[in-house]
N, C-alpha and C positions, 0 to 999 in steps of 0.2 A: 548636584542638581538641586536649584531651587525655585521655591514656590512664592511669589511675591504675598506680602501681607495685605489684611486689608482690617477696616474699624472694624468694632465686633458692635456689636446692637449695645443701644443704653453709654454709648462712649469707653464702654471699656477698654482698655488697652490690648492692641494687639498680642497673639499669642507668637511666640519669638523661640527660637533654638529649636536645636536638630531634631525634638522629637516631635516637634509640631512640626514640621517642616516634612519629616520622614514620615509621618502618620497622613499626611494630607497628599503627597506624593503617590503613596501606596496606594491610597485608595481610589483615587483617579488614574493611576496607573492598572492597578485590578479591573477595573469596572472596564477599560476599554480592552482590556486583554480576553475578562468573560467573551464580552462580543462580539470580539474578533473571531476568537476560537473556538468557534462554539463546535463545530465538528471535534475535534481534538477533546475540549472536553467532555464530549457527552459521551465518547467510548472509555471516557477514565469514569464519569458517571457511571454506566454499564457496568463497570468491573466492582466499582465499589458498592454497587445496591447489591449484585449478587455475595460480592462477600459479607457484608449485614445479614444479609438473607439467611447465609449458610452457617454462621456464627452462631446468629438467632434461635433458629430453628433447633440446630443441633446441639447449643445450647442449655434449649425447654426443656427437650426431649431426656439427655443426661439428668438435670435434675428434678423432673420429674419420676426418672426410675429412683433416681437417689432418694425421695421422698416417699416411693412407693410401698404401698402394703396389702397386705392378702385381703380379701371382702370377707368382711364378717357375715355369716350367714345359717350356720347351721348354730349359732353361739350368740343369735342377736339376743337373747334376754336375759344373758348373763350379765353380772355384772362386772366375773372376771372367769378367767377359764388358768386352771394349775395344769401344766406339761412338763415334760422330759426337755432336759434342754439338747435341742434339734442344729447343736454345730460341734465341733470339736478345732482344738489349738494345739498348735507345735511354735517353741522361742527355739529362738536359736539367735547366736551373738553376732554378729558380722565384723569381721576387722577393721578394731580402730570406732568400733559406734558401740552402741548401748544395745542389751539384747532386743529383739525385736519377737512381737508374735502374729501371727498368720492365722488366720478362724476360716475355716469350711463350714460350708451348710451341710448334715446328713439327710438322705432322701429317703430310709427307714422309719420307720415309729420309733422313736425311745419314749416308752410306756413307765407308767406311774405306781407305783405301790397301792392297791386298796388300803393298806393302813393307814394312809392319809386322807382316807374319806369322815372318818370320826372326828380328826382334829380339825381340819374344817370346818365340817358341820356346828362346831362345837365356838367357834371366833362368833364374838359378838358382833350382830346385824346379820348373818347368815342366817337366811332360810332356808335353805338346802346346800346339800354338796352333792350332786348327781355321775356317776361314774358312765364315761361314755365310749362303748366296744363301735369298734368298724369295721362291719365284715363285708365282704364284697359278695354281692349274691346275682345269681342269674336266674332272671325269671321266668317261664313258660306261660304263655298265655294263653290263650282262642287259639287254636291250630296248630299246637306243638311247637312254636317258632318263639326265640327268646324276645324279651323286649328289650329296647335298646332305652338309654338314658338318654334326657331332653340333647338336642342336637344345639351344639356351642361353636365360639368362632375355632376351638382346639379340636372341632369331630364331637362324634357321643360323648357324654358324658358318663361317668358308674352307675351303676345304681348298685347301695351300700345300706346294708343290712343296722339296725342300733335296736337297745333296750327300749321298752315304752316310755321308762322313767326317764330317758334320756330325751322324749319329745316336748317337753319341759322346756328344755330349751332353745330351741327355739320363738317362739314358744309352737309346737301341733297341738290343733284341737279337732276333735271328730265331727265331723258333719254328718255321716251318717252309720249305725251302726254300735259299735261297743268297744273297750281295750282288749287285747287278748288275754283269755282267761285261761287257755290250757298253752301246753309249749307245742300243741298242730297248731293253733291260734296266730293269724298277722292281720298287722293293718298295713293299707297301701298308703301312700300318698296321693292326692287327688289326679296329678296330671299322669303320673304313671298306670292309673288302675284305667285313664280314658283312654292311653295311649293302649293297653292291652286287653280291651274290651272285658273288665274283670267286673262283677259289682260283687257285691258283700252277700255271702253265703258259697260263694264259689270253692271249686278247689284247683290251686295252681300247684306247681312240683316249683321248687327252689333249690337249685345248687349254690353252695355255698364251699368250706375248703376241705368237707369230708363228703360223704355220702348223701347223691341227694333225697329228697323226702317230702310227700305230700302234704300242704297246708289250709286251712280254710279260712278264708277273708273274711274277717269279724267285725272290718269298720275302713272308714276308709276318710283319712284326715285331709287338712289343709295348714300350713303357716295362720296365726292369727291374723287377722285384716288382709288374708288376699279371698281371690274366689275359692271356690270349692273345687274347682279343678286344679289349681296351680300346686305343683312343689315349689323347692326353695329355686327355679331355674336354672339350675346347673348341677344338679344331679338328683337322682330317683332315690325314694327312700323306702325302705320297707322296714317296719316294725316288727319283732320276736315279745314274747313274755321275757321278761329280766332274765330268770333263770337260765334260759334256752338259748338267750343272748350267748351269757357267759359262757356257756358249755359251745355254741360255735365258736366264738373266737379263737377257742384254744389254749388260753392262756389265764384261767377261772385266780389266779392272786394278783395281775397288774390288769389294770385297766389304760386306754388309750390317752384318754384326758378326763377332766374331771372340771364339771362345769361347775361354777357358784352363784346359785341366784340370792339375792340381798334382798330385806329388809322395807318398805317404802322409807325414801330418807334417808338411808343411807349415807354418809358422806364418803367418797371414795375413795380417797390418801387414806382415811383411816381402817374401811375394810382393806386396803393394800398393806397397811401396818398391820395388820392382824393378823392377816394371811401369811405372812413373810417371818411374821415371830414364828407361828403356830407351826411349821414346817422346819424352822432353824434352830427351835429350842428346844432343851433336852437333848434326845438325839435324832438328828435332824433326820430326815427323810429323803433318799438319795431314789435315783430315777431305778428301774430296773436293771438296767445295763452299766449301774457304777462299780459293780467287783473288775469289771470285764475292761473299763475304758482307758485310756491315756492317763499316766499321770497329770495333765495339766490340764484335764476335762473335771471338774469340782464334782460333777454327775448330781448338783442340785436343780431343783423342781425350779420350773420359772413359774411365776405369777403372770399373767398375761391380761391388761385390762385395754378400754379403747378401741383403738385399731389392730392392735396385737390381737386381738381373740380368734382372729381368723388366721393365722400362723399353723395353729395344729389343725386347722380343716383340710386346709389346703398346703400339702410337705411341699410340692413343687415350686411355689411361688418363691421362697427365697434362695433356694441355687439360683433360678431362673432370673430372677432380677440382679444377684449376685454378679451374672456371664450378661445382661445386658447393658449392666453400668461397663462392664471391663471394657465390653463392645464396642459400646458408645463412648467412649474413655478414649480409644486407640483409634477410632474414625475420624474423632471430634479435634483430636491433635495432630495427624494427615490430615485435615482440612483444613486446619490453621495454619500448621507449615503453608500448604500454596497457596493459602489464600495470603500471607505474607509476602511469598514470594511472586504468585500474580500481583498485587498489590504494589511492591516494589521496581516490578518491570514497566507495568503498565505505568505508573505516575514519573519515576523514571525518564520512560520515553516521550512522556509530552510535558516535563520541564525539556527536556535536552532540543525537541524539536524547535524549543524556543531560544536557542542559546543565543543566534546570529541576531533577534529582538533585544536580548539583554546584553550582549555585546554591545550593540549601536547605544544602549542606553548608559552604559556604563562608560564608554568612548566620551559621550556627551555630557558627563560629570555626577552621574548616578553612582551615590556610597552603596557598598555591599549591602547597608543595613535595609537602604530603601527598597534594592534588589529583593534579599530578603525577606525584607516585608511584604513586597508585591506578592509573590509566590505563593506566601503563607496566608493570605488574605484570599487568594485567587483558590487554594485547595482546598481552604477552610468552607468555602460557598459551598462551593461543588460535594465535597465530603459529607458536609452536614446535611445536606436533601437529598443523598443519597443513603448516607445511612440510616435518616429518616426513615425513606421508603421503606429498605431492606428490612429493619425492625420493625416497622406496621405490616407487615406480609409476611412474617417468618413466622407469627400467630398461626393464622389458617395452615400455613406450610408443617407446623409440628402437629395440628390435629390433623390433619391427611397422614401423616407418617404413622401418628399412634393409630390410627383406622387400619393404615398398610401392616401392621404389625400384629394388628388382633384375624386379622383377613386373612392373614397367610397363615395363621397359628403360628406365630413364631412367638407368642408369649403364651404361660400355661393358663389356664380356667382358673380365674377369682385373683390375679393378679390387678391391682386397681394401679392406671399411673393415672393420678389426679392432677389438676390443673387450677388452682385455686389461682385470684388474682392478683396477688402480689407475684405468682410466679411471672405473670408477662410483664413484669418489670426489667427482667430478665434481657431482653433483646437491647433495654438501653446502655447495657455496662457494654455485650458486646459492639451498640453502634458506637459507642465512644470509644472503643479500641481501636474503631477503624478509621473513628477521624483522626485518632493519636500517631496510628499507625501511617496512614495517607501523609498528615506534616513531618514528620520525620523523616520520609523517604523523600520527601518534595526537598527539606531543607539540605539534606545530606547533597544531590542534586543540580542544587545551584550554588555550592561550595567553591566549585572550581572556578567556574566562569564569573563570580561574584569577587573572589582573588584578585583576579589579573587586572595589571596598573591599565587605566583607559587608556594609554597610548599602547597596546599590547593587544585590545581586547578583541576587535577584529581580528588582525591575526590569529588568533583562537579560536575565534569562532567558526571562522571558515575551514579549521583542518580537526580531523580524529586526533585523539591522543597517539601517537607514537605505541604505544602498547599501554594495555589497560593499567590501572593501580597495583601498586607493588604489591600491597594488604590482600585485595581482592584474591590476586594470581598466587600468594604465598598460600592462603588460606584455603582456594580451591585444588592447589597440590597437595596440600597435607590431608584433606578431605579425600580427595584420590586414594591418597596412598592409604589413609585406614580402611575405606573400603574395600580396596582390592585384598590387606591383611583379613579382613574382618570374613569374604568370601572364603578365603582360603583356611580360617576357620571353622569357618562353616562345612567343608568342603572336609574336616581331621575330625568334625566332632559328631554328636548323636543324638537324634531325640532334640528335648526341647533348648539343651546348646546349641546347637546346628539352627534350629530354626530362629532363635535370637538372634547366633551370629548373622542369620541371613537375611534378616530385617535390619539390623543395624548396618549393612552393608548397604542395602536398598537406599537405606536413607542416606547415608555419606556420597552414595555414589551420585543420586540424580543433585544432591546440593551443592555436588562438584563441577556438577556437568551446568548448574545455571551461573556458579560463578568464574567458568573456563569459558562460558558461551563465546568470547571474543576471540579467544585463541581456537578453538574450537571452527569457527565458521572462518580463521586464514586461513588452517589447513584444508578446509572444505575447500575453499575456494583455489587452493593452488592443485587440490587433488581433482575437484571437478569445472576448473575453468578450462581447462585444454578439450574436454570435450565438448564443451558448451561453444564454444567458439566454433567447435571444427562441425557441429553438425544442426547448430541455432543457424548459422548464416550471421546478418546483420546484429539481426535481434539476441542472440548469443552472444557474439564479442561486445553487444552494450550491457549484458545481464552480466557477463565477467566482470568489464570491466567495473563498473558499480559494485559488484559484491568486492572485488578486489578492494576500491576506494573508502566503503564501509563496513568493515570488520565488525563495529559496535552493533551496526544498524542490523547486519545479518545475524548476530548472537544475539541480540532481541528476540530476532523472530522466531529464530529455531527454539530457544530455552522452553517454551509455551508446550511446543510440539512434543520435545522430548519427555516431558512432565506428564503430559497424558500417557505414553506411552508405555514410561516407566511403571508408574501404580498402577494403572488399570490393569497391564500385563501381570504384573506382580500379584495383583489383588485374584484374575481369575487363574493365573497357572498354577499357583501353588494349592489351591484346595481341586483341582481339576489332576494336577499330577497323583494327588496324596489319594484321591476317590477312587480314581482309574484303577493304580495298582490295588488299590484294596479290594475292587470288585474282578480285578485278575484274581487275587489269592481268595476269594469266596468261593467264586465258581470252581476255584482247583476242589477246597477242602468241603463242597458239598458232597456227599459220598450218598445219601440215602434217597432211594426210589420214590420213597413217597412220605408223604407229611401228613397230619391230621389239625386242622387248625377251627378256630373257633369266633365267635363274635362276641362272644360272653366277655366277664372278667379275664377267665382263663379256664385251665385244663389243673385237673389235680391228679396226685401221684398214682390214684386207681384208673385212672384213664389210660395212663400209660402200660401198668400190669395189664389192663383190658384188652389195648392195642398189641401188647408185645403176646398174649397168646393167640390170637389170632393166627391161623394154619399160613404158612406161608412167611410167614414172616419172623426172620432169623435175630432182631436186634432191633431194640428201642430206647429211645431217650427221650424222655420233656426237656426243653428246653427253659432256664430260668435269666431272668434278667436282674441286674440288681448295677450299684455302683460301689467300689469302693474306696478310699482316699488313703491315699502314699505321700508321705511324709519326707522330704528332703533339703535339703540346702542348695542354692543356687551359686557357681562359679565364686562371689564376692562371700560367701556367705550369711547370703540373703536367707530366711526361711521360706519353704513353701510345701502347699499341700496341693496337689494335682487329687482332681476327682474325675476316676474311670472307668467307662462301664463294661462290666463283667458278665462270663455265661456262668451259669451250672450246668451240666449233665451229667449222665450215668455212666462213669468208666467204661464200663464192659460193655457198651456201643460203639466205644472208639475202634479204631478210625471206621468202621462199617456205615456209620452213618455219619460222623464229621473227621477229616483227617487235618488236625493241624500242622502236620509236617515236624513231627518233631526229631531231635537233633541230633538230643542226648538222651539219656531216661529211659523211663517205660510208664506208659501211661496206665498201667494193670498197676502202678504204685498209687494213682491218685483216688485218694481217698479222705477219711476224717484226718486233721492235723497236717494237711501236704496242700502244693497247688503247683500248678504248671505256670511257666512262666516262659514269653515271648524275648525271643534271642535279642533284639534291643533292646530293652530293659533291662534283660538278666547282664547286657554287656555294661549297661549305664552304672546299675548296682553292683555291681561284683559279684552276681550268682551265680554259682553253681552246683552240679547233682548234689544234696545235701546237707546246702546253705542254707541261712535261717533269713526270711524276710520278714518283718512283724509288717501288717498291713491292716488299717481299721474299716471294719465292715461300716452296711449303710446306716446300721442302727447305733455305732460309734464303736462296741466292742476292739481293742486292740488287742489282736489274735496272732502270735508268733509261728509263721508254716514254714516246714520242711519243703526244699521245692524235691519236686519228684521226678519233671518235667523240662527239657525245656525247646520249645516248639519255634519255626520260621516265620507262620500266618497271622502274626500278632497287627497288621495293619485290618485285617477282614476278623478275627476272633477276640480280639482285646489284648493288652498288656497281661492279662493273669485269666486262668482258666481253671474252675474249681471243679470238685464233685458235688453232686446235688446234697447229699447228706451232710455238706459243710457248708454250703452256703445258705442253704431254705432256713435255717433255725433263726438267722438276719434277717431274714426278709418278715416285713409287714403282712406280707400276704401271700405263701409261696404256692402260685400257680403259673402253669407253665404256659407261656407263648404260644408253642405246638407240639408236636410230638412229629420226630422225625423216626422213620422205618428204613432199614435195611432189610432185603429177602434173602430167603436159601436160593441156593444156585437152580436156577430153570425154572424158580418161581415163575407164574405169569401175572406181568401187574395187575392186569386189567380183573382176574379173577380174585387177587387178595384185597385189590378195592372194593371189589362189589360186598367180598366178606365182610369186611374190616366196616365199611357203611352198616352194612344191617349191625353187627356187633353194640355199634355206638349208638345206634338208633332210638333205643330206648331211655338214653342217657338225657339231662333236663336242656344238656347246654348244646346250644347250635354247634353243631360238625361239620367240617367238610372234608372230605379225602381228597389229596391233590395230587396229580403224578408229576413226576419233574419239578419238585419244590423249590421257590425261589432261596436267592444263597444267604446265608447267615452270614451280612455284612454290620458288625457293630459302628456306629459311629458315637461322636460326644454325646451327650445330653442336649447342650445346647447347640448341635450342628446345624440344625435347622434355623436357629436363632442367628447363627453363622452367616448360613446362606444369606437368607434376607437382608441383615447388615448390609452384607458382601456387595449384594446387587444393589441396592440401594447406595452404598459408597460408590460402586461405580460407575450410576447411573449419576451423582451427581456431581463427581469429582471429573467424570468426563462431559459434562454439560458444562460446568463452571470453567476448565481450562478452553473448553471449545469457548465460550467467553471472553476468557481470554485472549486466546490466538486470535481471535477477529477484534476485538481492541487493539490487540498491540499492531496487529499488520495496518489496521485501519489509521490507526495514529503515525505509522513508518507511513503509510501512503498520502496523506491528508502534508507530509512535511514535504513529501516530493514533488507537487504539484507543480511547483515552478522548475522542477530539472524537468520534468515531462512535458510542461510548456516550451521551455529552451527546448528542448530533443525536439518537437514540434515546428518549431521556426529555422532551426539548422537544417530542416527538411526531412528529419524521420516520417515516414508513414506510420499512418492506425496501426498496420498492419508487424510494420517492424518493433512497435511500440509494447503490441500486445503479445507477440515471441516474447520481446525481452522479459517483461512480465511473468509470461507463462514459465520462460525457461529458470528465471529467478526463483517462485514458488517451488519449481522440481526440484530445485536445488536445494531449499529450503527443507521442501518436504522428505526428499530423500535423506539429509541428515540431521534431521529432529528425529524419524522413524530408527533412523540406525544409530544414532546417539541413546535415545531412548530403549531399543531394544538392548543394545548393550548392558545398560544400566539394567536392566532389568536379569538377561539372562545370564550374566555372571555370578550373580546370589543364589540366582536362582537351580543352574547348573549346582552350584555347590552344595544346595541343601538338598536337591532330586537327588542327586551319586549319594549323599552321605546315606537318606530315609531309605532312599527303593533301589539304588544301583540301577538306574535310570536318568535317559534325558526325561526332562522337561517337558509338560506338554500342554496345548494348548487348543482348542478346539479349532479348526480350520473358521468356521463362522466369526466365531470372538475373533481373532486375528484380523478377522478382512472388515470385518464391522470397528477393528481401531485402525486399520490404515486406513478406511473410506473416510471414516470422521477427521481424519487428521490432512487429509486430500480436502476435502470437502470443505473443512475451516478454514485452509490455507488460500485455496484458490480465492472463495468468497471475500478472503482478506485482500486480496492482491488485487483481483480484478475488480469489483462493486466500485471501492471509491475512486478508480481512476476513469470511470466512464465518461466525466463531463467533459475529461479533458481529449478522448478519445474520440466523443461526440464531435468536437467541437471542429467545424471545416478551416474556421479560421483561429486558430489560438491568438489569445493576446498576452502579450507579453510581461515579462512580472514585473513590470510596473501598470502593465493595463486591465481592464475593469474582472 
């Protein structure tokens, strides 16, 4: 096909040969094609702002945590702060690669040696080296009632006890009052002494991790340059005498961190060189916990300057950002997946609805390349103002998400995900993938029809392929068949094999089911066309026949449907199965009448001797929380460290007040140097009564136990279950959660509550006696971080395919226009029109839904039997809320664009207006 020349301005010669020819062809071929089609495009429009969008956003969000760091706060006027280093490393070789190594965060202290307070001090440009304890304290105010810490988007905040010397750092200075001069002597901070009607002369009771004790308010501070009422915002501070410091903590030779204020002038590389000699030379200075740790934990002091200073303030913040990159990591590539594969159906369907246009033009002596070119000029428009949009809107879209994520507490206190502006540059790598992504599927496309000799092309165009692409069909068989292998893996294996294999199944399976979609909707169509006929009437045997005649047309529509159904189901059954049973096996191994719990920090180990003599009451245990990190290799031998959280209690309450169900063992063996250990674990590792598990606490210590145990309830109680006396000496701070009670037989509760209340009464820290204590169900750390993900993925993974499916129906309807006019003039009625329709959609929707549950409950199935020897479950609500969405999209798809033609009394014909 050509384009007649013409002079060009200034006499120059006309511009001659096939690229001028095919560049000028394209372009007025494109421009009349936007035009024409503007319905058609604008649902490929639609699909591709939201993929920008969800690229964008999701994006930010990833590396923004990737960028993230704790708030410096209690450490602003340091110049650098020396800490224990706060992760621990396991290599291991993988077959066929180089070794590899795995780092965990610990959520312990690893504390500092006071003998590195001299050499410090001692580095040129130091002004101080200031050692800094953190003791968790509960305070009594006005009315006997504790105070609570500033309220934060995570809940209360602590309120945590330090030296005065250690207000320095910050920097606190007194507004009113004096430092404490005796060890009865505290200063408050300002916003907590307002919140607990305290002023300076008073006397408060303070519990702390031993016995508590009356003090008198001697002053009452503020950060520099804020008011006189504010603390640091995010937690309550109270000040001790140095001394009195060090004899609470507990631990009077290491200190927590150890702040360094500098010099004026300072230059900072060079106090960082000094610092880093002054600890490594000679003989270095290893954290407290380096006899005890991993060989491949060096147990050296980190230097911490910048943003780092806020690291040892706040232990939480880098697990936690740690499980939100992973999160955001494993969301962000489920999102890309269909937004590729939405991406590919949808652009796909509106080249292909154009085929019988690029036939007539190719018939007419149009070369592939011009064809091609059209296309690629026509997706190129559409793509780039769409992904435009999507990446100017994925902005606001990632600050609502970081809002939804401080809202729900699902990030911990003083985690900063910053947003500087080179970061929203961001949204343009990913709109450029989608314009990459959009011509590539357009070009792939119009391959076919672009082939065929012009005297051939109609005929083409007017029929389906005979059976889809051999590629296509090989590659969705063999995707088949690894998933269904990959369930039945799932389905022999345990633990975190089972659930790999059952994701990697998830994913083979729904990627099979979009590239079978064609094979997929014959057999739909020959298993649901005989009813369709026998009970549509008219409009039935026309909705057969049509699904009969487009095979392609109906694997469009369903692949959409089954894609929501797949994930989302997947997304909530599996943490929905896994909760369920866990909170069956809690309620079983709750055993104890009544609980003692508190608002404070915690409950310490005299609370519980307090509680357990109490008349009536046969057995007590505190409860301790902690994490610990287990060390393994994955199937390939991959390395990896899993971090999980763990109880303490007191042997000799078992089972009376918690029964884990155990197996083997005898829990009268758990004690110092032993641990109990949950029958899927002990079955993953090979343990038994005996066996030796080395396991690193949260403070890094890698501690070799005897198991002693080994217990059923490990979904509700943990993978590993200590005695109090082996696990408190790890902890940062070992006070108990609650205090759970078991009675003598014919105890009355109601009368050892009323005791057990006054008992406690006296004591500084808020109590509460409860009958019927809720059940001790441990979850992850970051379960909560989970959740919100969770919901969040599939609130937007199911809006985006809902997107979807109403693009791709809209663009399958937007092509039919003229058969629904023919059906119109042959004499169909509105009425038989909109059967056909409706009955086509049911068809549609009926197997997207069971396409897509398939896909889903086959992995799913496998991984319920292997975890819990259980189906699968899924909340009746969630269910009916993705079939209504998936009903709901479809119809909108089907009926909306076909109403003009339904409107219309008199249809005109496809050649009329």
């Amino acid at each position: 096909m050509t384009t007649p020349t013409r002079p060009r301005p200034g006499g120059a010669p006309p511009r001659t040969g096939t690229a001028a020819r095919g560049g000028g062809t394209a372009r007025f071929l494109a421009r009349r094609s936007l035009r024409l089609h503007r319905k058609a495009w604008a649902a490929v429009f639609a699909a591709l702002v939201f993929t920008s969008l969800l690229l964008g956003s999701f994006a930010l969000t990833t590396v923004s945590a990737a960028i993230g760091h704790a708030r410096v706060e209690r450490y602003a006027a340091t110049a650098a702060v020396v800490a224990g280093d706060q992760s621990t490393r396991y290599t291991a070789k993988p077959a066929g690669s180089q070794p590899r190594t795995e780092t965990a965060a610990l959520t312990e202290r690893v504390r500092v040696p006071r003998t590195a307070l001299p050499r410090l001090a001692a580095v040129p440009g130091v002004r101080a080296a200031i050692g800094d304890d953190v003791i968790p304290v509960t305070l009594t105010g006005r009315g006997g009632t504790a105070v609570p810490g500033p309220v934060s988007d995570a809940g209360d905040s602590p309120v945590l006890g330090h030296g005065w010397a250690a207000a320095a750092l910050a920097p606190f200075t007194l507004r009113t009052g004096h430092a404490p001069a005796t060890d009865r002597q505290i200063v408050l901070d300002g916003d907590l002494a307002a919140r607990s009607g305290v002023r300076v002369g008073d006397e408060v009771t303070v519990q702390t991790l031993g016995t508590p004790a009356a003090y008198e308010v001697s002053g009452i501070a503020a950060p520099t340059g804020r008011d006189g009422k504010s603390g640091l915002g995010h937690q309550g501070t109270v000040f001790f005498s140095d001394r009195q410091a060090r004899q609470l903590a507990g631990h009077p030779d290491t200190t927590d961190a150890i702040g360094v204020l500098a010099d004026p002038g300072v230059d900072a590389d060079r106090l960082y060189t000094g610092l880093r000699r002054a600890l490594d030379g000679g003989a270095p200075v290893k954290d407290a916990a380096a006899a005890d740790r991993y060989q491949e934990d060096s147990g050296a002091l980190r230097v911490l300057t910048g943003d780092g200073r806020g690291d040892p303030e706040f232990l939480a913040v880098a697990p936690s950002r740690t499980s939100l990159l992973m999160l955001m990591g494993s969301v962000s590539g489920i999102v890309l997946m269909i937004a590729g594969l939405v991406v590919a159906s949808t652009v796909a369907q509106a080249v292909h609805q154009r085929s019988r246009e690029m036939a007539l033009l190719r018939a007419v002596g149009a070369t592939p390349r011009q064809l091609r070119a059209t296309v690629s000029r026509e997706i190129t428009v559409v793509a780039l103002a769409a992904a435009a949009v999507g990446a100017v809107v994925s902005a606001p879209v990632f600050l609502t998400l970081v809002s939804m994520l401080r809202s729900r507490g699902a990030v911990p206190t003083g985690l900063e995900l910053p947003s500087p502006l080179w970061l929203f540059a961001v949204p343009l790598v990913t709109a450029a993938l989608t314009v990459l992504a959009a011509r590539g599927v357009a070009a792939l496309s119009c391959r076919r029809i672009a082939k065929v000799r012009p005297a051939e092309a109609m005929g083409e165009a007017q029929r389906e392929p005979a059976r889809p692409a051999r590629g296509r069909t090989v590659t969705g068989v063999v995707l088949l068949a690894l998933g269904l292998a990959a369930a039945a893996m799932a389905a022999l294996q345990f633990g975190e094999l089972a659930a790999m294999a059952a994701s990697s199944a998830t994913l083979a399976l729904v990627i099979a089911c979009a590239l079978l979609g064609p094979w997929i909707a014959r057999g739909a169509t020959r298993l649901l066309g005989a009813p369709a006929r026998r009970l549509g009437g008219p409009g039935g045997y026309l909705a057969a026949a049509a699904a009969r005649a487009n095979a392609r047309r109906l694997g469009a529509a369903i692949t959409p449907i089954a894609l929501v159904v797949a994930f989302i189901g997947v997304q909530l059954s599996a943490g929905a199965t896994i909760d369920r049973l866990g909170a069956e096996q809690a309620g079983q191994a709750m055993r104890a009448r009544l609980a003692v719990t508190t608002d404070g920090a915690g409950l310490p180990e005299a609370a519980v001797d307090r509680a357990r003599q109490t008349p009536g009451v046969a057995s007590a245990t505190g409860v301790l929380h902690s994490t610990v990190v287990l060390a393994s290799q994955e199937f390939d031998g991959q390395p990896k460290l899993d971090r999980l959280p763990v109880l303490g209690v007191r042997p000799a309450a078992l089972p009376a007040t918690l029964d884990p169900a155990v197996t083997s063992g005898d829990l009268k063996n758990l004690g110092k140097g032993t641990v109990a250990v949950g029958s899927d674990r002990a079955r993953s590792l090979d343990l038994a009564i005996g066996s030796t598990v080395t396991i690193r606490y949260g403070d890094g210590a890698a501690v070799p136990l005897k198991v002693a145990a080994i217990y059923q309830r490990s979904l509700a109680l943990g993978d590993f279950l200590f005695a109090s006396q082996e696990l408190a000496p790890h902890l940062a701070a070992p006070l108990n959660s609650r205090i759970l009670l078991g009675l003598e037989p014919g105890a009355d509760p109601g009368s050892v509550r009323k005791a057990l209340t006054e008992r406690l009464a006296s004591a500084p820290v808020s109590t509460t006696v409860v009958t019927g204590p809720r059940s001790e169900h441990l979850q992850a750390e970051d379960r909560g971080l989970g959740q919100v993900i969770t919901m969040l993925a599939v609130g937007v993974i199911g809006g985006f395919t809902a997107i979807a499916v109403l693009s791709t129906l809209t663009l399958i309807m937007v092509g039919r226009r003229q058969e629904l006019v023919l059906l119109r003039l042959v004499g169909a009625s509105r009425r038989q029109i909109r059967r056909m329709l409706r009955t086509e959609a049911a068809m549609v929707i009926t197997v997207g839904v069971v396409v897509g549950g398939l896909a889903a409950a086959i992995p799913l199935t496998a991984l319920s039997f292997s975890l819990t020897g259980s189906l699968p479950y899924l909340p009746p609500g969630q269910a009916a809320l993705i079939v209504g969405t998936a009903v709901l999209t479809a119809a909108a798809g089907y009926l909306l664009p076909a109403r003009s033609v339904l409107r219309s009394r008199h249809p005109a014909g496809p050649g009329g207006r």
